[in-house]
N, C-alpha and C positions, 0 to 999 in steps of 0.2 A: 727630063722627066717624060716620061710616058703620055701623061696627060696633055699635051702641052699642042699634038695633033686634034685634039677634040676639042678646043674654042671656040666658039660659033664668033665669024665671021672673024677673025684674029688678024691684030695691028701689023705691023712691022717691028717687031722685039719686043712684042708681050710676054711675058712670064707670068705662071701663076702663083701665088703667094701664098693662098689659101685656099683647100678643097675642103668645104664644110659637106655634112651630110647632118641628119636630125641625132641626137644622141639613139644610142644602142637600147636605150628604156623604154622609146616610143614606141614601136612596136613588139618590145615584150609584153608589157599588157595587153595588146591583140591577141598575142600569141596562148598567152595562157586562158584566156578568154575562148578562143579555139579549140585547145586541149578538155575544159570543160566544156563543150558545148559536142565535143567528139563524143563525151562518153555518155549521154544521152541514150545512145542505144542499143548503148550494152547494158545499160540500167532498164530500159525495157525490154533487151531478149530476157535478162531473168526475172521480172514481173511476170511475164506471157510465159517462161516455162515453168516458174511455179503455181501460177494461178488459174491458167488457159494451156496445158499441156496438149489438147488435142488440137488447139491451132495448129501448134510446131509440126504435127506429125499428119496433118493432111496435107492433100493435095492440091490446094486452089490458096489455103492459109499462106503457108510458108512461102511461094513463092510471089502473093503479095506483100507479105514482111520484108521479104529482101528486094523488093523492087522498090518501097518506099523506102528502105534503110540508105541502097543507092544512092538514090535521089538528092536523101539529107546528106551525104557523106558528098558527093557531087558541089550542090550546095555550099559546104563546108568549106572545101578548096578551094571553091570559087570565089569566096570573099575572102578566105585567107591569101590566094594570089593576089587579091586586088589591093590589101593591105599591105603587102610587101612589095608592090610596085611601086605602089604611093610611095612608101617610106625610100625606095631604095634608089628609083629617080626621081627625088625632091633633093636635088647641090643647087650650090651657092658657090661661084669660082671669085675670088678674089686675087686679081691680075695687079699689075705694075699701073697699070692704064685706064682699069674700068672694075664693075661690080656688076659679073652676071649671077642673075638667079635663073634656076630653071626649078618649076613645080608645077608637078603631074595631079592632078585628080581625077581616077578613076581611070579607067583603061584608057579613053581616048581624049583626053580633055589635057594639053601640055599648053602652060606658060612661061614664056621665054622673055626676061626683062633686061636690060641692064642700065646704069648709071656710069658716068665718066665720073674718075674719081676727080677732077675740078671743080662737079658740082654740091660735091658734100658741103654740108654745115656743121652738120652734128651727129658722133656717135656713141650710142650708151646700152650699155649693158644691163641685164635685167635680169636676176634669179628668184623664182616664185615659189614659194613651199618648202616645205620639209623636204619631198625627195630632189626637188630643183637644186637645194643647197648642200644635199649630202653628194648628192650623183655628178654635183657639178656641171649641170646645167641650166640653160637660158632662152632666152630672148636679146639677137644683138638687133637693136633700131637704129636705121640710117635716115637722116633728116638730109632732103636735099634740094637744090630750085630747080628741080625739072620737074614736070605736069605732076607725076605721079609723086607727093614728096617725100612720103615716108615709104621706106623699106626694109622691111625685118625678115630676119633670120630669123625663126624660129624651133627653138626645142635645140639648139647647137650647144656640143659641147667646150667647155670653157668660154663661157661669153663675155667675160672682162678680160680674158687674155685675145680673145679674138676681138673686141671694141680696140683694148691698146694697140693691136698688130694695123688696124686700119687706118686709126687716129696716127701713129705712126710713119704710113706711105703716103697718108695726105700732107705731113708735115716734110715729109722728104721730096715729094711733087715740088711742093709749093718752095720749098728751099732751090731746085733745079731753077724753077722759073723764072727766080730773080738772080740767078745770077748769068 
């Protein structure tokens, strides 16, 4: 697998098992959130040309309209990038061996975690709402004895098939190790 080079810090015969990213829904709401907030001002060029026509058509008006329009459109982008980076570097690698998260907040701000799957306890699945349970997703929580105990996945899609897939490599570890 391709992936399989970009492991932070990678065992001797790790393989990944699972590459979560957040479901596809999470940042569609951003996005449409975006698209109306884009047309803001195109709803005020036609206010200002029906009601303030000789703005549009001077020379000091129009080319302050389009220097604030810029600005907001600028703006615009700028937090729509910052939303799809969040969204787009926020994975979760789930290895033979370990459970790394990696989640970004905001441009500069990355946390890098991981658990040895030895120290799991407990994994459970979680779906909240109406779109959680039509769109098939979740919340998968990992209970474990290291400092940091709990660790969730959040917003993943299929999160009781992704809890059975872990609950499963824990029990196949643990099955290696005795014998």
């Amino acid at each position: 697998m391709m992936l399989e080079k970009f492991i932070p810090n990678r065992m001797p015969g790790e393989k990944i098992v699972l590459f979560l990213r957040p479901h596809w829904f999470m940042p569609a709401k951003h996005y449409a959130l975006f698209f109306l907030l884009a047309l803001i001002p195109v709803g005020g060029y036609i206010f200002i040309s029906n009601y303030f026509p000789n703005l549009l058509g001077s020379n000091v008006g129009y080319p302050i309209i389009l220097l604030i329009t810029s600005i907001y459109y600028l703006f615009i982008w700028l937090i729509f990038y910052n939303a799809f980076i969040d969204f787009y570097l926020d994975t979760w690698l789930v290895t033979n061996k370990r459970i790394i998260g990696i989640e970004q907040s905001g441009l500069f701000h990355r946390q890098v975690y991981e658990h040895s799957i030895f120290n799991i306890q407990e994994v459970t699945g979680h779906q909240i709402g109406i779109l959680g349970t039509f769109l098939n997703y979740g919340n998968v929580n990992i209970q474990t004895s290291s400092p940091t105990p709990l660790t969730s996945f959040d917003m993943v899609p299929k999160p009781f098939e992704v809890a059975k897939q872990i609950q499963q490599l824990l029990e196949n570890q643990k099955q290696e190790v005795q014998k």
